[in-house]
C-alpha positions in Angstrom: -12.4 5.4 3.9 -8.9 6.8 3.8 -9.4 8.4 6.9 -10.4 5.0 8.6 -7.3 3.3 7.2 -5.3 6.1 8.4 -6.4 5.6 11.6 -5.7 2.2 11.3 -1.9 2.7 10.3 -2.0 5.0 13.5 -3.5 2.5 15.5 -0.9 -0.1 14.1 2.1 2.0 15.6 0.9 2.4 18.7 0.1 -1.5 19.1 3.3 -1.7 17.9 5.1 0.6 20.5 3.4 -0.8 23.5 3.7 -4.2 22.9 7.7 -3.8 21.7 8.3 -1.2 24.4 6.5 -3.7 27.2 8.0 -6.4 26.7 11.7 -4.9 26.4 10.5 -3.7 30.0 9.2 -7.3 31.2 12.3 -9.3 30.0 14.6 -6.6 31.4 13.4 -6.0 34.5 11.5 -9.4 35.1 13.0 -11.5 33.1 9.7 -12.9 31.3 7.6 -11.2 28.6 4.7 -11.3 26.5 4.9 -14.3 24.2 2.5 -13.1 21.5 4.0 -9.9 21.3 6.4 -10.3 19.1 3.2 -11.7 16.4 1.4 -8.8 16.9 4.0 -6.5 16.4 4.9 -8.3 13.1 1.4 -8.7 12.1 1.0 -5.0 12.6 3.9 -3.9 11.1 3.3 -5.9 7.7 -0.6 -3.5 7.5 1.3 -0.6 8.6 3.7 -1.0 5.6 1.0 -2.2 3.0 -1.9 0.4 4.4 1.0 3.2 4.3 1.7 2.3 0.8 -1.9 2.4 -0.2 -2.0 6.2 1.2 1.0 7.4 -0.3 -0.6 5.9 -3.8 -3.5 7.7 -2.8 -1.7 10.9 -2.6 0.8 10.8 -5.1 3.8 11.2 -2.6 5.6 7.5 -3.7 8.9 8.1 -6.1 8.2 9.2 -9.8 10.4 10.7 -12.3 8.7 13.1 -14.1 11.5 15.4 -15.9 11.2 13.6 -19.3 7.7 13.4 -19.3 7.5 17.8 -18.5 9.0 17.9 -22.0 6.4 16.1 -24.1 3.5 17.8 -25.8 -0.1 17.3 -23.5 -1.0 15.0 -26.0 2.3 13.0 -25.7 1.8 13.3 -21.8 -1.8 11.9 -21.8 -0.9 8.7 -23.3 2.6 8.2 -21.6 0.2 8.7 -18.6 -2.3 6.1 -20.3 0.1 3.6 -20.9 2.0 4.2 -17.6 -1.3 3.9 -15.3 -2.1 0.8 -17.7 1.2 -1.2 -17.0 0.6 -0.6 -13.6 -2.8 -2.3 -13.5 -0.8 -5.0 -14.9 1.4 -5.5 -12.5 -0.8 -4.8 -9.6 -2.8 -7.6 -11.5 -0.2 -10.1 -11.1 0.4 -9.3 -7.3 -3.6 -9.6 -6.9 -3.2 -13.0 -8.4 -0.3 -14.1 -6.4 -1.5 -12.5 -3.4 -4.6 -14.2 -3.7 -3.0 -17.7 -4.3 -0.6 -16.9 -1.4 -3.7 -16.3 1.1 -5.4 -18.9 -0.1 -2.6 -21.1 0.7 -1.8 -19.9 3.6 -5.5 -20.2 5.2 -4.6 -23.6 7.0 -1.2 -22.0 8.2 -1.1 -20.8 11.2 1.1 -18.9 13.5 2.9 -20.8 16.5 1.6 -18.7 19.7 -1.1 -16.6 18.4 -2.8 -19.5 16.0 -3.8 -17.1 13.8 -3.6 -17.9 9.7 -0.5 -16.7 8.0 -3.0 -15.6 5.5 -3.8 -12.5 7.7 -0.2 -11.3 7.1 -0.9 -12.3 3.3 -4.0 -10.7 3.5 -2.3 -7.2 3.4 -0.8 -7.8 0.1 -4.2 -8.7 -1.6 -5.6 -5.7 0.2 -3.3 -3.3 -1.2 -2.8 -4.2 -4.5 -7.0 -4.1 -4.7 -7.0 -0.4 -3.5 -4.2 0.8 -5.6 -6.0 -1.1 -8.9 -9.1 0.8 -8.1 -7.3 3.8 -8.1 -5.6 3.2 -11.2 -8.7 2.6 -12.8 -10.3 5.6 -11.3 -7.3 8.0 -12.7 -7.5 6.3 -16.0 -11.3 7.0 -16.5 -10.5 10.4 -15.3 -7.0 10.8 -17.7 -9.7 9.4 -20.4 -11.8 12.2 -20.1 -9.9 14.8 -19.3 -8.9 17.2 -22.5 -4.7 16.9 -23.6 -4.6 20.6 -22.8 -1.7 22.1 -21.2 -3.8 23.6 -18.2 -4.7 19.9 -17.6 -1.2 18.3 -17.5 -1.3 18.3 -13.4 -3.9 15.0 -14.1 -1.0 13.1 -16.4 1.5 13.6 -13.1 2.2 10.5 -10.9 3.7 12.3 -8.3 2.7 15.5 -6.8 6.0 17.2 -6.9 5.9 17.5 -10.0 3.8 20.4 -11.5 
């Protein structure tokens, strides 16, 4: 799946290159251009930001602070990690909720040139905030039953940088 999605993201910036890039060239040299582009472009750029944010959840590589945390016990670091991963399933809750709302509100929105729903745009909040819940609670059944040794403090890491 991550593989798909990255391709995606890839598919995203090149969408977003040719359609930017073309129509710099068709007002300049024309003086006309492509009136949906500038949708497109947007619409790509909000997955590309959500979808990247997703991966870099994925693989650990978003900001974390870890140099308190390296001082504690295992024991102490398995539930800082517990309650850590747990407030973030909170708040990814409350974006899933608003993100939800927002789409659902947005569904008879749509777009001046394209006519597309604003909830596609909004779409790519509820999307990402799903993933990154499943992946909390994925790592939390894992941090559950994984043993506070301190061979097995890489699993109570957020961020791979950290070892």
């Amino acid at each position: 799946m991550f593989k798909v999605l990255t391709a995606a993201l890839a598919l995203c910036v090149f969408v977003m290159l040719v359609l930017v890039f073309g129509n710099v060239v068709l007002r300049y040299v024309f003086n006309s251009g492509i009136n949906i582009s500038s949708e497109i472009a947007r619409l790509a750029f909000v997955w590309l930001t959500f979808g990247g944010a997703v991966l870099a959840f994925r693989t650990r590589e978003h900001l974390a602070i870890n140099m308190g945390i390296e001082r504690f016990s295992p024991k102490m670091q398995k539930i800082v990690h517990l309650i850590r991963q747990l407030l973030i399933l909170w708040v990814l809750w409350l974006i899933i909720t608003g993100g939800w709302a927002q789409t659902v509100i947005s569904m008879r929105t749509v777009t001046p040139v394209a006519g597309m729903p604003i909830a596609v745009f909004s779409g790519a909040v509820l999307f990402s905030a799903v993933a990154m819940a499943l992946m909390v609670v994925l790592d939390l059944f894992v941090a559950v039953r994984t043993p506070a040794l301190p061979e097995n403090t890489k699993v109570f890491r957020t961020s791979v940088g950290s070892e």
